[in-house]
C-alpha positions, 0 to 999 in steps of 0.5 A: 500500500501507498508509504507518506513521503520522506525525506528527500522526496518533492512534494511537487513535480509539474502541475502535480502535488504529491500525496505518497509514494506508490512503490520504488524500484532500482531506477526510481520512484512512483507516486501518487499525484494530483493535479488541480482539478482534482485528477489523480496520477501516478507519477514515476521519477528517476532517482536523483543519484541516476538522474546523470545517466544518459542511458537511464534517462534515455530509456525512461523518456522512451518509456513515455514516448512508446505508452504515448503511442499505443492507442488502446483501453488496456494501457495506462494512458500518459498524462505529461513528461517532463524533466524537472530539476534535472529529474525526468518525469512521466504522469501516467493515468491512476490504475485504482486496482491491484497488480495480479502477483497481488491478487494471486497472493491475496486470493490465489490462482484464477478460476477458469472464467478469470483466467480466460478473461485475463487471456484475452483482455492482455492479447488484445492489448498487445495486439494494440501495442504491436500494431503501434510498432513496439514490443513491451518486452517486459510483460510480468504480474506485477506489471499488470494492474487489474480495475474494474473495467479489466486488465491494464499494461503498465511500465513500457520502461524497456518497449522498443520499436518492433526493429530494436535490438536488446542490447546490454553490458556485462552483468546487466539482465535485459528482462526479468527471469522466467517471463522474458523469451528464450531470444530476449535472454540469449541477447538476440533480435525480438519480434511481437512474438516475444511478448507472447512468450511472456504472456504464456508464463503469465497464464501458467502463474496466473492459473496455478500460483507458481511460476512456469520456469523455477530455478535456485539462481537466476541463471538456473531459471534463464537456463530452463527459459532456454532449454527446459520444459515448463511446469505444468502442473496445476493446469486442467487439459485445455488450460494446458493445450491453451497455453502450450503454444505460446510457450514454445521456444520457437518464435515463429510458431507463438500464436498471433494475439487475435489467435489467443482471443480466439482460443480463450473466447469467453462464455457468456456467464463469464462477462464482467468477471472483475465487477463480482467476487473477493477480486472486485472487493480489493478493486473497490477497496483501492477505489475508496482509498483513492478518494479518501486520500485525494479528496482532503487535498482540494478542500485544504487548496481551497480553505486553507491558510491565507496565503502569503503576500509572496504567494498573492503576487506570484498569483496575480502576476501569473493571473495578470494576463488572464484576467486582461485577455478575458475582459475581467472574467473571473475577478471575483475569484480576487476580490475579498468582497465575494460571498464564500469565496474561499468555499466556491472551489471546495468540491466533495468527493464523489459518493459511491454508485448503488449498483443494482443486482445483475439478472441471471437468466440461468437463476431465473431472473427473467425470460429469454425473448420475455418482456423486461420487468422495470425497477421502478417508473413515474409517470409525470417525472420529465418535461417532454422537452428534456435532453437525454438524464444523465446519470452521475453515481447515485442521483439521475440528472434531467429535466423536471416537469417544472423546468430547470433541471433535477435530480432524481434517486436512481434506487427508486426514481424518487425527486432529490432535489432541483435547481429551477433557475438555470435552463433545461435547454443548455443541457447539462455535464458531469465533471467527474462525477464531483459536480453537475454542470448547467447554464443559468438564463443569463449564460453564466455556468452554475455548478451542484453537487449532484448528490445533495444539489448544493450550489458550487463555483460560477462563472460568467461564460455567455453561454448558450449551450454545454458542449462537453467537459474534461478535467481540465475545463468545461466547454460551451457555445456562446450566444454569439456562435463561439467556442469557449474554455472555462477553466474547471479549477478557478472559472476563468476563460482559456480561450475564446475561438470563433468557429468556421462559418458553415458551424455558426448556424448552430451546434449541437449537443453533446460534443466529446473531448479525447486528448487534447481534442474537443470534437462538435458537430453543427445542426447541418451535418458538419464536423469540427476538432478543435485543440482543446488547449488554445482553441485551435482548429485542427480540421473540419469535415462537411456534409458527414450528415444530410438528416440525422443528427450527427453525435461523435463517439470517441476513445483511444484518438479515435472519432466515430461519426454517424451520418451518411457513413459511420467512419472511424477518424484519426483524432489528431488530423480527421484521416478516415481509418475505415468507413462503412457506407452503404448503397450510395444511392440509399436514403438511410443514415446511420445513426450516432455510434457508441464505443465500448471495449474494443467494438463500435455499436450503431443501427441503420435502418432498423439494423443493428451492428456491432464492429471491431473499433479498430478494423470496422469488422463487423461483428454481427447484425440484428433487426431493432426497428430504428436508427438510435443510438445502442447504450451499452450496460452489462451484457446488453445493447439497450436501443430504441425501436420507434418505427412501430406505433407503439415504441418498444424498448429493446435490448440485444445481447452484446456477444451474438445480437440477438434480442434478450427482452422487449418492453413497450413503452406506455408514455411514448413520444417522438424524443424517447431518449435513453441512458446507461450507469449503475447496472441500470439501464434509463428511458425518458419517454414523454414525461415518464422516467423509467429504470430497468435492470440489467443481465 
């Protein structure tokens, strides 16, 4: 568990305050970090007395550069490095999980469903960082981290691109014993497939607690990596037959990645292994942890000591600029006369989900091709012009039947609180979990905890519309057609950007941020990304829709954009990665996509598709009567098909896409919009609210 810093150790690296130290090692240290805005990170510092290494620092700057480049949900993604006082530094996203050598430890080897989990979760991650041209090299237990949402890669502290040798001087060991291939060890040439060598030894660990090449010394065990036999026990028949293959000595007859996920395909009752179980209880027990232990540090930046007059004029000289590029925005953040100044920015952690319990229908729960049972409904929850609820842990975000927004219990539907002077119409954003955003009439941003509804920081942002948020700033369109950053930790304006001239007509909600990238479509069918740090535009696509409304999708630096063809983009320059497109001449647009795990959701036409995220494979297709969007939960796509008169709810099983249940909608209007959170699954349909659970 994370140790209080010591001697020696900076309390600050970057935009980062360190809280305690994570782990150490022969090259340097981790710690637990926090940026302003509350995001949490692991921070990863050379040792002072190695800092002069060129070697060494080499190397831990191409550990940065080589998990910048993988585009994939299984790594920790890179959130900054720098060299800081002569030390270099990576920030890398906080993994709340434990490593699976700890698991093991703490719960033993991995059952079957797990272990087939494991397998195909890491294949799939290698296949990700291969096809960025590295190798990792150094794929071992403690090196994977495992969250709620799965398995994670970390430490790419040896990954080389695909051509690098393994080069090393006397005495030093280019990987660790017992998971580095018979080629890594003798010094040679390595390809993709060394990493599959590495997860062989992972597998056999993974499924019996012992390692599958021992030895007294670590020459012993580098011996029987290169010449010797596995242990197998422990390992059932098909485990072995499973895992054999990647354990041979020959490089060339290791399986592909896609080949293992192929072999270690998982049954249906084994999905969502990681949210069940002694293993998510550690995950949870870590996620707690990390909020406690993150959320005192805002409240201290905030109602802390009054600051030195050192401190105030460093903060006015830095802010001095600000304040004079935006007209004065954000000067009651100074003045001593503003009411609770020093309370606006103290934000609460976020409260625990209430999950509900998932359905079996193996236990009887519900009826395969059956109706599906709600768990609660109101009839008059919702005025029929509210935007699509938005669920944040506990409470449901939508619009009232009275107008402004509300929050609404997500066990029992029950009204918790509303906030009727800000308009339903501008939308509304969660930051973080930790607090709702929304616009007032004047266009000024109000902030809620949305637990309780107790009003936070505003700012004065001319807004028109709530575009998208991220831990940095909340982004609006303003009521004359431009774009605008305000900062999240203090309300200011980063930027002001005035958008191409087919997007002044009107943009529609919601946007999405990936990266550094804020991607809005217009009510006409264009595309616009624009850099998220200076309001830049990167690049435009037009006429992406004629007649459906264009929604991005986005993850991993890739858009996904519905309209006349659903096309995978690169984020950074808009470069079309695959597209699929239909007869030319048709007049049926796809709908707005949603990306989960590795596959990309959308329907046209009443067809329903699932495709592999990267490739545009598709997966499978079904009728669902409608174009709308597929939200993912559990093991089910939930849509809506409205091309009957009586509008039905209608969820997919996510493996094959066949249909699970139907439920017909009483209250059904022409905006019958859905959301997904909590092992639950929302409908706001006309007035009505309902939540339903999920298999």
């Amino acid at each position: 568990m994370m140790k209080h810093l010591g001697t020696g150790d900076p309390v600050r690296l970057g935009p980062y305050r360190l809280l305690g130290v994570l782990g150490e090692g022969g090259m340097g240290k981790v710690y637990v970090g926090q940026d302003r805005a509350g995001t949490a990170a692991a921070v990863k510092v050379l040792r002072p007395e190695l800092a002069h290494d060129t070697g060494l620092a080499q190397r831990f700057v191409r550990e940065a550069l080589a998990a910048s480049a993988v585009r994939s949900p299984g790594v920790a993604a890179v959130l900054g490095a720098q060299t800081e006082g002569g030390r270099p530094w990576i920030a890398t996203e906080f993994l709340a999980g434990p490593t699976l050598d700890q698991i093991v430890d703490r719960h033993g080897p991995l059952d079957d469903m797990r272990l087939r989990a494991l397998a195909v979760s890491i294949a799939h991650t290698l296949r990700d960082i291969h096809a960025a041209g590295f190798i990792h090299r150094d794929l071992k237990p403690p090196n994977i981290v495992v969250t709620a949402d799965g398995p994670r890669i970390i430490d790419f502290g040896i990954a080389r691109p695909e051509h690098g040798l393994t080069l090393t001087t006397t005495g030093q060991i280019p990987v660790t014993p017992g998971y580095g291939a018979p080629e890594q060890v003798l010094g040679q040439r390595v390809a993709p497939a060394a990493d599959i060598f590495s997860l062989g030894a992972v597998l056999v660990y993974a499924a019996t607690g012992q390692r599958a090449f021992g030895g007294a010394h670590v020459a012993a065990v580098q011996y029987e990596v290169v010449h010797g036999e596995p242990h197998w026990d422990g390992l059932t028949p098909e485990q072995h037959a499973l895992i054999a293959p990647c354990l041979a000595k020959d490089a060339a007859t290791r399986p592909t990645p896609e080949q293992i996920a192929d072999a270690f395909a998982l049954p249906k009752k084994a999905r969502a292994v990681w949210r069940h179980g002694p293993i998510a209880d550690a995950i949870k027990e870590r996620e707690r942890a990390i909020r406690d232990l993150t959320a005192p540090l805002l409240t201290t930046q905030a109602v802390g000591a009054a600051p030195s007059r050192r401190r105030l004029l460093t903060g006015f000289a830095a802010g001095g600029a600000l304040l004079a590029a935006t007209g004065g925005t954000g000067w009651w953040l100074l003045s001593d006369k503003s009411p609770d100044r020093k309370d606006l920015f103290t934000i609460p952690p976020a409260v625990k989900t209430p999950t509900a319990r998932i359905l079996s229908a193996d236990d009887g729960d519900y009826i395969v091709g059956g109706q599906a049972k709600p768990l609660w409904s109101h009839e008059k929850a919702l005025s029929t012009d509210s935007p699509a609820p938005l669920p944040i842990r506990d409470v449901l975000i939508a619009g009232p039947d009275s107008g402004g927004i509300a929050a609404f219990n997500v066990v029992d539907g029950k009204r918790r609180w509303q906030a009727p002077d800000v308009q339903m119409a501008s939308g509304y954003l969660s930051l973080s979990d930790r607090l709702v955003a929304a616009v007032g009439k004047d266009g000024t941003l109000h902030t809620f905890v949305p637990s309780t509804g107790e009003p936070k920081w505003t700012a004065p942002a001319e807004a028109r519309t709530l575009l998208a948020a991220d831990a940095e700033a909340v982004y609006v369109l303003t009521k004359d057609y431009r774009l605008r950053a305000v900062g999240r930790s203090d309300g200011g304006t980063r930027w002001t950007a005035l958008a191409p001239t087919q997007f002044r007509s009107g943009i529609r909600s919601p946007g999405v941020v990936d990266g550094n990238v804020l991607v809005v479509a217009s009510t006409s069918g264009h595309a616009l990304a624009v850099d998220t740090r200076t309001g830049s535009t990167l690049w435009a696509l037009y006429n992406q829709s004629r007649k459906s409304p264009l929604l991005p999708a986005a993850r991993s630096g890739v858009v996904y954009l519905n309209g006349m063809s659903l096309a995978a983009r690169r984020l950074s320059d808009g470069k079309e990665l695959w597209q699929e497109k239909d007869d030319e001449s048709s007049s049926y647009e796809w709908g707005p996509a949603t990306v989960h795990g590795d596959s990309v959701y959308a329907a046209m036409h009443g067809i329903a598709k699932r495709f592999g995220a990267r490739d545009g494979d598709m997966k499978w297709q079904d009728p669902v009567g409608g174009s709308q969007p597929l939200l993912i939960q559990g093991s089910g796509a939930w849509t809506i098909d409205d091309h009957n008169p009586i509008a039905a709810l209608r969820t997919l099983d996510i493996e094959d896409g066949s249909t699970v249940w139907t439920y017909n909608l009483p209250y059904w209007s022409a905006g019958t919009t859905l959301a997904v959170g909590g092992n639950r699954a929302f409908a706001a349909s006309g007035t009505a609210l309902f939540a339903f659970p999920v298999f």
